[in-house]
Each structure stands twice: as structure tokens, then as C-alpha cells.
C-alpha positions as CSV (number, residue, x, y, z in Angstrom):
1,X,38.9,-9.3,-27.2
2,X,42.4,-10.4,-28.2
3,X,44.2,-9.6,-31.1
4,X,46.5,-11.8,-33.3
5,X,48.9,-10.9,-36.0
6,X,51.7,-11.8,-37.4
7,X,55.2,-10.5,-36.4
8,X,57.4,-8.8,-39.2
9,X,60.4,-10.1,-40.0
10,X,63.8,-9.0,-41.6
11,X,65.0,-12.2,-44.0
12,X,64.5,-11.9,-47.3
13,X,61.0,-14.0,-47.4
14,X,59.3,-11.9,-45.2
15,X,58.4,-9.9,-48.2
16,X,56.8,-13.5,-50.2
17,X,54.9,-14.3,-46.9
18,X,56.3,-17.4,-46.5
19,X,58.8,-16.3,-43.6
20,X,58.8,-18.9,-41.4
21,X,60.6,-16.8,-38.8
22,X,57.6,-14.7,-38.3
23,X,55.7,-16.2,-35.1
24,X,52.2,-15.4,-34.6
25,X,51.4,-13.1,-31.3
26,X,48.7,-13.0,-29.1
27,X,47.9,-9.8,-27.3
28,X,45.2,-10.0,-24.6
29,X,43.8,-7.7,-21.4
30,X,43.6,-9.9,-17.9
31,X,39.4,-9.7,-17.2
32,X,39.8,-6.5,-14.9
33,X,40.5,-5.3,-18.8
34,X,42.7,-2.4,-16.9
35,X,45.2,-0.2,-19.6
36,X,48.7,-1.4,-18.8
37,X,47.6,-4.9,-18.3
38,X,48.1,-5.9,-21.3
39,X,49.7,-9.9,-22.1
40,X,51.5,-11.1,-25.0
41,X,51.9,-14.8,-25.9
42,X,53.9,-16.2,-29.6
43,X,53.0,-19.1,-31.5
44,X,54.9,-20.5,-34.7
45,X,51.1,-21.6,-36.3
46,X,48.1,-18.9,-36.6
47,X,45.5,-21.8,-35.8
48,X,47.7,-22.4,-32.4
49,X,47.6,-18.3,-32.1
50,X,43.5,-18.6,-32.7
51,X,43.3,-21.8,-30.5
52,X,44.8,-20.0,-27.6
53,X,42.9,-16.6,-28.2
54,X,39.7,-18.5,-28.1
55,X,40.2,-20.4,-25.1
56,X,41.2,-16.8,-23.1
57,X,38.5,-15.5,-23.8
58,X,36.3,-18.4,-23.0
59,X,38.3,-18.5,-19.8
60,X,37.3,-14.9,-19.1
61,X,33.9,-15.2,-19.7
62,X,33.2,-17.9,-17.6
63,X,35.1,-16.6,-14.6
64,X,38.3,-19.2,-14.8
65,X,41.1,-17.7,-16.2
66,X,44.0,-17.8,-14.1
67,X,46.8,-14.8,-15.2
68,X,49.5,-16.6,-15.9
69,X,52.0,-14.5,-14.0
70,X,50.4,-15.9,-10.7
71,X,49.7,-19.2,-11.6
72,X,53.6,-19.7,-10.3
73,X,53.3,-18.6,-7.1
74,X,53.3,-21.1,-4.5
75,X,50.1,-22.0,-2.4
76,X,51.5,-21.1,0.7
77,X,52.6,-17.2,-0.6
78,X,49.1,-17.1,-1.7
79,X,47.8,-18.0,1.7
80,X,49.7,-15.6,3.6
81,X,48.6,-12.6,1.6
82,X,45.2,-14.1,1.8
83,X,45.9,-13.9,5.5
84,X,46.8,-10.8,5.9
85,X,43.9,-8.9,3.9
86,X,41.2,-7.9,5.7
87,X,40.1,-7.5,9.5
88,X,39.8,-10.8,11.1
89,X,39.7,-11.7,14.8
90,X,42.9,-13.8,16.4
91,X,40.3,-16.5,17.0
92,X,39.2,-16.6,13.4
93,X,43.0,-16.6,12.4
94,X,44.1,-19.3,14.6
95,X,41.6,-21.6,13.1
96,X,42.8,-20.5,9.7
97,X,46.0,-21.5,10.3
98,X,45.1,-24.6,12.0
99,X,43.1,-25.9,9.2
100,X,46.3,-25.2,6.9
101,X,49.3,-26.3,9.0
102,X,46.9,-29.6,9.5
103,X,44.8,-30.1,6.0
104,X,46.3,-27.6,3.2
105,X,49.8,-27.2,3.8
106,X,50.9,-31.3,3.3
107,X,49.2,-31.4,-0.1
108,X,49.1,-28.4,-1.3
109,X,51.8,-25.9,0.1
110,X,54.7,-26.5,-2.0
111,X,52.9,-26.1,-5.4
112,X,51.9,-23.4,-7.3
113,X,48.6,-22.4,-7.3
114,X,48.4,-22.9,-11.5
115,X,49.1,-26.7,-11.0
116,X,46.6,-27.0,-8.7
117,X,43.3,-28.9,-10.5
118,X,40.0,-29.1,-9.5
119,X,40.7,-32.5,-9.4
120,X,43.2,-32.3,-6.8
121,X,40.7,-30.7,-4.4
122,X,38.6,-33.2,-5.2
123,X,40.5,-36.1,-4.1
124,X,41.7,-33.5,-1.1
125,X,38.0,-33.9,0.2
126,X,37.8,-37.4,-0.6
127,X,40.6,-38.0,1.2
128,X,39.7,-35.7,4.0
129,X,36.1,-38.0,4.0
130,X,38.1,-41.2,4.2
131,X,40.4,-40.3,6.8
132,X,37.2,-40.2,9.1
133,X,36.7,-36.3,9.7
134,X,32.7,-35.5,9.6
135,X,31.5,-34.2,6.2
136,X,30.8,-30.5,8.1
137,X,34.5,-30.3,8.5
138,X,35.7,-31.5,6.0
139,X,33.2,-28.9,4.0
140,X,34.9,-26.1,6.5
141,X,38.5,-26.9,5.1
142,X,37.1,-26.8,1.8
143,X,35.4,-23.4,2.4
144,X,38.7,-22.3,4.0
145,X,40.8,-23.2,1.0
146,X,38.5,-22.1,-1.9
147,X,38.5,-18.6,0.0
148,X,42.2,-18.0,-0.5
149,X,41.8,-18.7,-4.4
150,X,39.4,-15.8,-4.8
């Protein structure tokens, strides 16, 4: 569960409450809940503090929250090190890469995997659908693609 306070302060209103240097923090565990993994976000209004509390943990509890840390790293780091975990034959890794070099890479490979929307992959596969590949392959790519996110 995360916890919110309020920050003290040294001016000389701290003391009245009315400190308006005093931001709100927002402490929160990623949903592994591991010690040491521990974030902190601040907020100049409580009800922006409790706003974004609520939504973490609704985020967490439904399976799509998205650490913030690794929202910035860029699609194509995440599919390397998707790449290289794991035991996979050369076959099965030359199609992999074939389906990003031709399908993921030119929409997706230079952005970060936190601006990328369900909605994007949406279009993706519509676009996919309209560019005339069967609806097999273009649920392959799709397959390909959502593996890398988990």
C-alpha cells in the first residue's frame, strides 16, 4: 500500500501548517513488493499525492503498472535483452528478428517502451491488416511483440 505524508520544512510557517514549501510524497513498492524497491514521487497538493497513490495501486492490482524507471528505455534495448534470455534455437531467432527488422523496428524501435499505448498496437495490426499480410501473420508479429513486453 503506499504511503503519503507531508514533507517537513524549515521556514517559519511550517510550524502554522500553512507552509507551502512542504510538498506531499508518495512512497510506494514496485508489485514484486521486494525491500529495497522502494519509489518516491512529490506533489505540491495532497489530493494530487492521493490521486496518484490510488491509481498505483490500481495499476498493480490489475497487472499494468509500468515502473517508471523502465518506461524510458527504448523498444529496441528491451528487445535485445528479451532476445537474449532464454534458450531458443537460431531458427526461432532468425524469425524473431525478421519480424522486428521488418514489422516492429519502423514503428516502434526508437521509442520508449512507456510511450508506447495500447492504441498504438492497435493501429500497428490494423495497419499490418491493411497492408495485405493474412490475419495469422499479422497475429504472429503481434504474439512476437507482446512477448518482449512481459
Amino acid at each position: 500500500m503506499a504511503k503519503i505524508w507531508k514533507v517537513d520544512c524549515a521556514c517559519p510557517k511550517a510550524k502554522k501548517s500553512i507552509c507551502r514549501h512542504k510538498p506531499w510524497k508518495v512512497r510506494y513498492r514496485d508489485p514484486g513488493g521486494r525491500v529495497g524497491k522502494q519509489l518516491e514521487v512529490s506533489f505540491k497538493l495532497k489530493n494530487q499525492a492521493e490521486d496518484f497513490a490510488g491509481k498505483v495501486e490500481r495499476e498493480k492490482a490489475v497487472g499494468t503498472y509500468i515502473d517508471p524507471k523502465q518506461s524510458g528505455r527504448l523498444m529496441e534495448d528491451v528487445w535485445n535483452e528479451w532476445l537474449s534470455i532464454g534458450n531458443r534455437e537460431p531458427s526461432t531467432l532468425a524469425s524473431y528478428r525478421g519480424v522486428y527488422r521488418k514489422h516492429i523496428e519502423p514503428v516502434f524501435g526508437g521509442r520508449t517502451i512507456g510511450s508506447i499505448t495500447s492504441q498504438d498496437i492497435a493501429e500497428w495490426r490494423a495497419g499490418q491488416e491493411a497492408a495485405g499480410l493474412a490475419p495469422a501473420t499479422v497475429h504472429r508479429h503481434y504474439v512476437v511483440l507482446k512477448a518482449a513486453f512481459i
